[in-house]
C-alpha positions in Angstrom: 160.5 98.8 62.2 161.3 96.9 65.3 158.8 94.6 67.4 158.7 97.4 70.1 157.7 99.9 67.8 155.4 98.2 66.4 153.7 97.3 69.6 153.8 101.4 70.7 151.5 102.3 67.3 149.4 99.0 68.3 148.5 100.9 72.0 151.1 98.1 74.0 152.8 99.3 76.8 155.1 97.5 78.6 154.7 96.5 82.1 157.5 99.0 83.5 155.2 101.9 81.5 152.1 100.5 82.9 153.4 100.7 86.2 154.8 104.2 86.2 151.1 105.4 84.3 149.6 104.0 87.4 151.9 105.1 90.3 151.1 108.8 88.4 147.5 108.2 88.9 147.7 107.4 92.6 150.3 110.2 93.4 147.5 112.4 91.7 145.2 110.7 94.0 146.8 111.4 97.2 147.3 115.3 95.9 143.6 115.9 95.5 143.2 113.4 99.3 146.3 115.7 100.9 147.9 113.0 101.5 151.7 112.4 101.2 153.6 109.5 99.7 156.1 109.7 102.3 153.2 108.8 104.8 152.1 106.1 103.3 154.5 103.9 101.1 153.6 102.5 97.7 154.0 99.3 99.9 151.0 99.9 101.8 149.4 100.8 99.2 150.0 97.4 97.1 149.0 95.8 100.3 145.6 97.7 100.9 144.3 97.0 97.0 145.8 92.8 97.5 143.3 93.1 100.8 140.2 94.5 98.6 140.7 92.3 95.8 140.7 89.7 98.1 137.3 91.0 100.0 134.9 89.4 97.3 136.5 85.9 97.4 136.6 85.9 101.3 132.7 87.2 101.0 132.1 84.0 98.4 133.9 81.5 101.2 132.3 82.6 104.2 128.8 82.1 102.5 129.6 79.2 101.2 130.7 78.3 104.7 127.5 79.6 106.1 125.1 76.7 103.3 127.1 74.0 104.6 126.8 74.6 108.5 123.2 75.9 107.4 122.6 72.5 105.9 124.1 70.4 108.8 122.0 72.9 110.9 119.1 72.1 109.3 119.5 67.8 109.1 120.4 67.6 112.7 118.5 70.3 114.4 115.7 71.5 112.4 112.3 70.6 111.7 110.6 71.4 108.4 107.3 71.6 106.4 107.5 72.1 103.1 104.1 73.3 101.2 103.5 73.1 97.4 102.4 76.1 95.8 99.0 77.0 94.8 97.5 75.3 98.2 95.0 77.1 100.5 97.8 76.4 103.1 100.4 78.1 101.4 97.9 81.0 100.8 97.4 80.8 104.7 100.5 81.0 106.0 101.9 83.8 103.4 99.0 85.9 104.7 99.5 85.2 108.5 102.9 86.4 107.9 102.5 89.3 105.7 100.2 90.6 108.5 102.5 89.8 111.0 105.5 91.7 109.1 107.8 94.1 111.0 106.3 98.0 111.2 109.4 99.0 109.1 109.4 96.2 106.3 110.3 98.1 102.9 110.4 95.4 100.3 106.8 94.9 98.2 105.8 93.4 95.2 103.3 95.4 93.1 100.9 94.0 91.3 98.1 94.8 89.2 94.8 93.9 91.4 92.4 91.4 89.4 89.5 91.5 91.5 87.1 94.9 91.7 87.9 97.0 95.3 86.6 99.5 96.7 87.1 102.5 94.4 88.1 105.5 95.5 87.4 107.6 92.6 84.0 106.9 91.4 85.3 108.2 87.9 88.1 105.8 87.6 86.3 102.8 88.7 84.2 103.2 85.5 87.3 102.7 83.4 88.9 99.4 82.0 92.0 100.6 82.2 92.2 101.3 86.0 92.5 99.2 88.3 93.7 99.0 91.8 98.1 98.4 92.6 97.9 95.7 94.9 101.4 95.9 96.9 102.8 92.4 98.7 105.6 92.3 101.1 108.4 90.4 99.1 110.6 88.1 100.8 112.5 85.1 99.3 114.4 83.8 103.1 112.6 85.3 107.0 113.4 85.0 110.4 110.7 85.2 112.9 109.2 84.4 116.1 105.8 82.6 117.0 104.7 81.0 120.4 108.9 81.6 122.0 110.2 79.6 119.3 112.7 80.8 116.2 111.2 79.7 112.8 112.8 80.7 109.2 110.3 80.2 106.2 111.8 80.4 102.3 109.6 80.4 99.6 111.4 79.6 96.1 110.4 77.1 92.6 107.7 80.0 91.3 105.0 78.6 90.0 104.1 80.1 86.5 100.7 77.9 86.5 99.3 78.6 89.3 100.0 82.6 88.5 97.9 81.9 85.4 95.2 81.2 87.2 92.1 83.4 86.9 91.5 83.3 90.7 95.2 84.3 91.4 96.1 87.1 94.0 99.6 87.4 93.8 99.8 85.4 97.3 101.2 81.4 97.6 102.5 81.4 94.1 105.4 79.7 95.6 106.6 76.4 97.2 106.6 77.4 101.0 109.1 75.8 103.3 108.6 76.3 107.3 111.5 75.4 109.7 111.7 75.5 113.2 114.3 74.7 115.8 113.9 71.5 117.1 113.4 67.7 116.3 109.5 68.1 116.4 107.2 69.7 113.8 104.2 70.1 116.6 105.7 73.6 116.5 105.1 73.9 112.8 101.6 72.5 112.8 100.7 74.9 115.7 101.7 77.8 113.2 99.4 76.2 110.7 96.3 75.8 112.6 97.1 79.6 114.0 97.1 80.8 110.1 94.3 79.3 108.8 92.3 80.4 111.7 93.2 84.2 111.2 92.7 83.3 107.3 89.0 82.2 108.3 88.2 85.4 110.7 89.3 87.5 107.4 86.6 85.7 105.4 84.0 85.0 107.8 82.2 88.2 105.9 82.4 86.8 102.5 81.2 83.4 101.0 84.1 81.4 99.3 82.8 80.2 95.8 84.5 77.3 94.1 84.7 76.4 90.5 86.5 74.0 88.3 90.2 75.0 87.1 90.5 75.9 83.2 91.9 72.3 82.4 88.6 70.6 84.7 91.7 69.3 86.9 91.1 70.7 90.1 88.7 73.1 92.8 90.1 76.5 92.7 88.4 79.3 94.8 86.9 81.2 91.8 85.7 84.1 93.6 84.8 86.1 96.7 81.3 87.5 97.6 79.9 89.4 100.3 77.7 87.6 102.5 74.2 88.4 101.3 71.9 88.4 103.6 68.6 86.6 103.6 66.4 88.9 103.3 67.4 90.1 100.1 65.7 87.4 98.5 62.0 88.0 98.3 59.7 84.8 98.2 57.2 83.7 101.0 58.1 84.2 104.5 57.2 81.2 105.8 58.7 78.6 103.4 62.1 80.6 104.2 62.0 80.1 107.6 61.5 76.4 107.3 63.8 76.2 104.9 66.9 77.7 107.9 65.2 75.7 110.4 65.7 72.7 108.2 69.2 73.5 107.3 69.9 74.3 110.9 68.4 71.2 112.1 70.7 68.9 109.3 73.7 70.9 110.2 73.3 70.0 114.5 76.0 67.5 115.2 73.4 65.3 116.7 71.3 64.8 113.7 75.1 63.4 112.2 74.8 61.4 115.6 71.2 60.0 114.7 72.0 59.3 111.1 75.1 57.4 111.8 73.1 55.3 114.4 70.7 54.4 112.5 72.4 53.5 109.7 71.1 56.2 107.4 73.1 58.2 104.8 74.1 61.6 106.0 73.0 63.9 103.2 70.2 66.7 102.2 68.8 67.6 99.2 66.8 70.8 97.7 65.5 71.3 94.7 64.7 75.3 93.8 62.4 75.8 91.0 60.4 78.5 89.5 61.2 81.3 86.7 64.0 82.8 85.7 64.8 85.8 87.5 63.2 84.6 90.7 66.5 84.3 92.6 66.9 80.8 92.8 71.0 81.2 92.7 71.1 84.3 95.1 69.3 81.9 97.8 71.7 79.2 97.3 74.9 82.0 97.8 72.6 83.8 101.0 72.2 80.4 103.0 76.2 79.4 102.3 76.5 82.8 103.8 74.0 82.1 106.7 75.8 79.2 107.4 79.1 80.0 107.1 79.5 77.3 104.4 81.6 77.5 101.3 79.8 77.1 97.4 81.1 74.4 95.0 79.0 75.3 91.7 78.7 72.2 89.5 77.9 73.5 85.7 76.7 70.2 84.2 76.5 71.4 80.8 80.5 72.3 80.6 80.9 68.6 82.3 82.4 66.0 79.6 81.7 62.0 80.7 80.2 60.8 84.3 83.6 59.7 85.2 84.7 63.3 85.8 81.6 64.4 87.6 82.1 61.6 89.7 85.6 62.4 90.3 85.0 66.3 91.1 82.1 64.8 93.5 84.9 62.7 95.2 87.0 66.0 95.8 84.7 68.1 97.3 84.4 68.5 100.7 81.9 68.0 103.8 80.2 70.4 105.2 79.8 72.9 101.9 76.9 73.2 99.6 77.1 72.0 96.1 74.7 73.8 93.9 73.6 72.2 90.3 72.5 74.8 88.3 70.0 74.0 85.7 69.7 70.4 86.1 67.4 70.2 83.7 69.9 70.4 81.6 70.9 66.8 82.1 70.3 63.8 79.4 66.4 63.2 80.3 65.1 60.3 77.9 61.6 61.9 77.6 60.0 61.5 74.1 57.3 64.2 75.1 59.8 67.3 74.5 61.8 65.8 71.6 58.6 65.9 70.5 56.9 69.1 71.7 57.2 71.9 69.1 56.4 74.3 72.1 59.9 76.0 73.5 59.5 75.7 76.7 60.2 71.7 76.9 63.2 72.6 75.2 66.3 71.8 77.8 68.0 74.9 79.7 71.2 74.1 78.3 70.1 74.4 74.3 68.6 73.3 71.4 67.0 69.6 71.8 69.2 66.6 69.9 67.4 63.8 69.9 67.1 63.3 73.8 70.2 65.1 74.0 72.1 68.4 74.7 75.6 69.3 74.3 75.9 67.8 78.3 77.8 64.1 77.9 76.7 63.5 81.6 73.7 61.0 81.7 71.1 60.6 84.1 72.5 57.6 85.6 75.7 59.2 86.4 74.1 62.4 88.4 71.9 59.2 90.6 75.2 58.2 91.2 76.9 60.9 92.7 73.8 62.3 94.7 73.1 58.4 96.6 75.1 56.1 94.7 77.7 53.2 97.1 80.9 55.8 96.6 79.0 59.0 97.1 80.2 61.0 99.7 78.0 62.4 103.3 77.9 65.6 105.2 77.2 67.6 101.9 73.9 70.0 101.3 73.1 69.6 97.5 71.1 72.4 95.9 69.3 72.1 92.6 68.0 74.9 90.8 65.8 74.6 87.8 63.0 76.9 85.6 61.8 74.0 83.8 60.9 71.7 87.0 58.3 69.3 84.8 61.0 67.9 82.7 62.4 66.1 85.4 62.9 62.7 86.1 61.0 61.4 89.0 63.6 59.4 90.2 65.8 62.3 90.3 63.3 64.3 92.6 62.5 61.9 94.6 63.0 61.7 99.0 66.4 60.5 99.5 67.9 62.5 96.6 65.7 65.6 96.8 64.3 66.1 100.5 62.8 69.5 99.8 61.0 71.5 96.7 61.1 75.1 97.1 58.9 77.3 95.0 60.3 80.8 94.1 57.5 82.3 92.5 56.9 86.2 91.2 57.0 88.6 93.6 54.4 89.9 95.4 52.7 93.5 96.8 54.0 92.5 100.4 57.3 91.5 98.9 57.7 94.3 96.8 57.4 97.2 99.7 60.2 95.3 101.7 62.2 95.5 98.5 61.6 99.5 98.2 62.0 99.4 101.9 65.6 97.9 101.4 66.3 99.2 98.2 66.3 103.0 100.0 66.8 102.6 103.6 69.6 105.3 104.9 72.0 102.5 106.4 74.7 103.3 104.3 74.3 106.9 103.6 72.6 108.0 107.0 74.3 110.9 108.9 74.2 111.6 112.7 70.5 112.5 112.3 69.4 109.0 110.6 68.0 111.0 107.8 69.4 110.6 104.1 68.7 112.3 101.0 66.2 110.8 98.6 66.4 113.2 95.6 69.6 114.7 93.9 67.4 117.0 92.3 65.4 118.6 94.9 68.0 117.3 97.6 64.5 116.6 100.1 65.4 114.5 103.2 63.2 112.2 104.9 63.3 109.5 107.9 62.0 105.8 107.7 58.5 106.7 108.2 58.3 109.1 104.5 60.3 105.9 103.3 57.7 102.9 104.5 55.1 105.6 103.1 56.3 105.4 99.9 57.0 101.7 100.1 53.2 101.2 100.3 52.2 103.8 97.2 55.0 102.1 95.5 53.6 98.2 96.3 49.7 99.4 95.3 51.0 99.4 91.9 52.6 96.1 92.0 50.0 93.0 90.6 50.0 89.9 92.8 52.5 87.4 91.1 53.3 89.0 88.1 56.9 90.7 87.6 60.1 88.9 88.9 62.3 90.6 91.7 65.1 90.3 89.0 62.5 93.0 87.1 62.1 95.2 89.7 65.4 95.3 90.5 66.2 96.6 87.1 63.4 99.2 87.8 65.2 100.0 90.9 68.7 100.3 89.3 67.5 103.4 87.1 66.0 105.8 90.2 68.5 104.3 93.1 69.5 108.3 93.6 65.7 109.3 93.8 63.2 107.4 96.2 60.1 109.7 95.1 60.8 109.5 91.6 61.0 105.4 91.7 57.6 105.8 93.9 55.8 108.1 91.1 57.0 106.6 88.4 56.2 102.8 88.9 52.7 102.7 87.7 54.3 103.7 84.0 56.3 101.1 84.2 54.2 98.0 85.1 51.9 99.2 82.4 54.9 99.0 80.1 55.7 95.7 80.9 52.9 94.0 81.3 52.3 95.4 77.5 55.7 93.6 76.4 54.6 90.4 78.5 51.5 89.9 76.7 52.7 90.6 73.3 55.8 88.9 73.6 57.5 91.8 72.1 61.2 93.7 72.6 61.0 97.2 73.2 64.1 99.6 71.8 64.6 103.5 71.6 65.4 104.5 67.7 65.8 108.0 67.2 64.3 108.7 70.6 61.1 106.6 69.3 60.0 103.6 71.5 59.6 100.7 68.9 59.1 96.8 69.5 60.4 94.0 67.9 
């Protein structure tokens, strides 16, 4: 058999074949196009398909072309600011933009939203598997205009940390680079200042909270809350109005003024004690909200040596509140509750271990950051404690603490405003300013039924008994039914003043009340 036959059984054809099979395909071609091969040549036709080959190598030149002039563009004639990913800046800016997107803009990232919206459908907000799409516009290179001036932004390097953050959003995940045309970046800062005032008038409603990264490394914002407003939290009337005017009066740029003159250090202290469920940490959050202030929580417990508290003091701001919860927590050298067999002088934070809990931080170390040579001014430190008498003096004393604020139980006046509050029609008031009170019954009623039933309801309530955190609880189970939480109350307080006294636990089994 000869070499060309073989080649025939292996599938080879030579080039002459290969040729003719495809000049049959294209004359079949121009049949089913009506077009003639006398019109157009096999020439032509070899010359059109050398053009498109061609087209993808001509595409690869030209944008190579386009880098390099882009790049001597961009050294001789642009300015540029180049952000790091992860920084409120970046976060900033990526906003500004996304708000400032063309009408038409069709290119979005969806991602699964972290933090709890607004829920549409009540039934699907109670499930753990759904959860609001949060869509981004997605953009890797943009063109755009501010203030008459051409800027181009590009955003590249993702950062897989900083999307593994809790606190992540899905925006300024990536290193963001800003040019504008020109030899200054004034331009450029102008944009900045511009985007994080828009990214302040979106948050002026909600208090930023700040918390330690999972490493200790670094303030992350941990969380967003709704400002809450002052009158939420229910202790005496007076002491809370001193309290804002003292804030108010620390925060005037003229007390700075008469500090600094005088050579005093710039800072304030409170210390909030009382029982639990008092609402010791919902005042902290309502005055950074008052004040438009943003909340660094320090939890000393999770806190490993005094050189990293003193190094997350150094980081933090001015003008912001730091709030030390449970600082009794703290290494207190006090042989009284090592050797009390009585709970309570116990430590917050656990068990007592010979004059120490699982904190490493000593006392010396909190005295350090709070007035020591490198601590910082301009900060409002909170301190929150149930267990105020196991305290060191010198940690209360003026200088470090300027202000002791007593949040006791809750009291018959207190208690109306909270039923007041609790049902008032400002959410759910139609054009009439009347709501409903019962689902049951569906009975409406104005303010004046309401403030009625706030003083039946706070006749039943003991002088400095029951914590607002308790009543809230009460509240949570009749929220739909105002009468129902007025009638019912008496029941109640009877029931836990029982479980009070006896230091019992009260559980349902088999429908039976029983207490443990």
């Amino acid at each position: 058999m000869s070499l060309l036959q073989t080649s025939h059984l292996a599938g080879y054809r030579p080039p002459g074949d290969v040729w003719n099979h495809g000049t049959a395909i294209m004359k079949a071609v121009f049949e089913w196009l009506n077009w003639s091969t006398s019109d157009l040549g096999i020439t032509y036709v070899g010359s059109l398909i050398a053009i498109v080959g061609a087209a993808p190598a001509a595409g690869r030149f030209v944008r190579s072309a386009w880098h390099e002039a882009y790049s001597w563009i961009r050294q001789f004639f642009l300015a540029a600011v180049t952000i790091p990913a992860g920084d409120p800046i970046n976060k900033n800016l990526v906003t500004w933009l996304a708000h400032h997107r063309p009408r038409q803009y069709r290119t979005f990232t969806g991602r699964t939203e972290l933090a709890r919206g607004v829920a549409t459908d009540r039934a699907a907000s109670l499930k753990k598997t759904r959860r609001a799409v949060q869509y981004s516009p997605h953009w890797d290179s943009r063109w755009f205009v501010f203030d008459g001036k051409l800027f181009h932004a590009t955003r590249n390097n993702f950062s897989s940390s900083v999307m593994a953050e809790p606190a992540y959003d899905g925006i300024g995940g990536d290193e963001l680079t800003i040019n504008c045309l020109g030899r200054s970046i004034e331009p450029i800062q102008k944009l900045i200042e511009v985007a994080r005032e828009y990214a302040d008038s979106q948050t002026q409603y909600f208090v930023i909270i700040y918390g330690r990264d999972r490493y200790g490394m670094t303030w992350q914002p941990k969380m967003r809350k709704p400002i809450r407003r002052l009158d939420t939290v229910h202790f005496d009337d007076g002491v809370k109005q001193e309290l804002l005017d003292d804030i108010k009066k620390y925060l005037d740029p003229r007390t700075q003024r008469r500090y600094q003159g005088r050579s005093m250090p710039y800072r304030r202290g409170y210390l909030f004690y009382g029982p639990p469920g008092t609402g010791k940490s919902s005042l902290s959050t309502a005055l950074a909200g008052e004040f438009g202030l943003d909340l660094y929580e320090v939890k000393v417990p999770s806190i490993t040596s005094d050189a990293d508290l003193e190094q997350m003091f150094q980081e933090i701001p001015p003008q912001c509140i730091v709030l030390l919860e449970d600082i009794d927590a703290v290494w207190i050298e006090r042989l009284s509750r090592s050797r009390s067999p009585d709970r309570r002088s116990e430590p917050s934070g656990g068990s007592d271990r010979g004059g120490s809990n699982g904190s490493s931080v000593t006392l010396s170390g909190i005295l350090n950051v709070l007035d020591g040579v490198g601590s910082q001014e301009g900060r409002i430190v909170i301190m929150t404690t149930n267990k105020p008498e196991l305290l060191d003096p010198a940690l209360v004393r003026p200088g470090r603490v300027d202000r002791k604020i007593f949040l006791g139980n809750i009291s018959s006046r207190s208690a109306e405003q909270m039923f007041v509050r609790m049902f008032s029609p400002e959410e759910d008031s139609d054009s009439n300013s009347k709501f409903t009170i019962g689902h049951r019954n569906r009975n409406t009623a104005d303010m004046n039924e309401i403030h009625s039933l706030a003083k039946r309801f706070a006749k039943s309530i003991p002088e400095d008994v029951l914590t607002p955190s308790q009543l809230q609880g009460y509240f949570q189970l009749h929220l739909d039914n105002a009468h129902e939480a007025a009638m019912g109350i008496g029941p109640w307080v009877e029931n836990e003043l029982a479980q009070k006294s006896e230091g019992a636990f009260e559980f349902l089994e088999n429908g039976v009340a029983k207490r443990v």
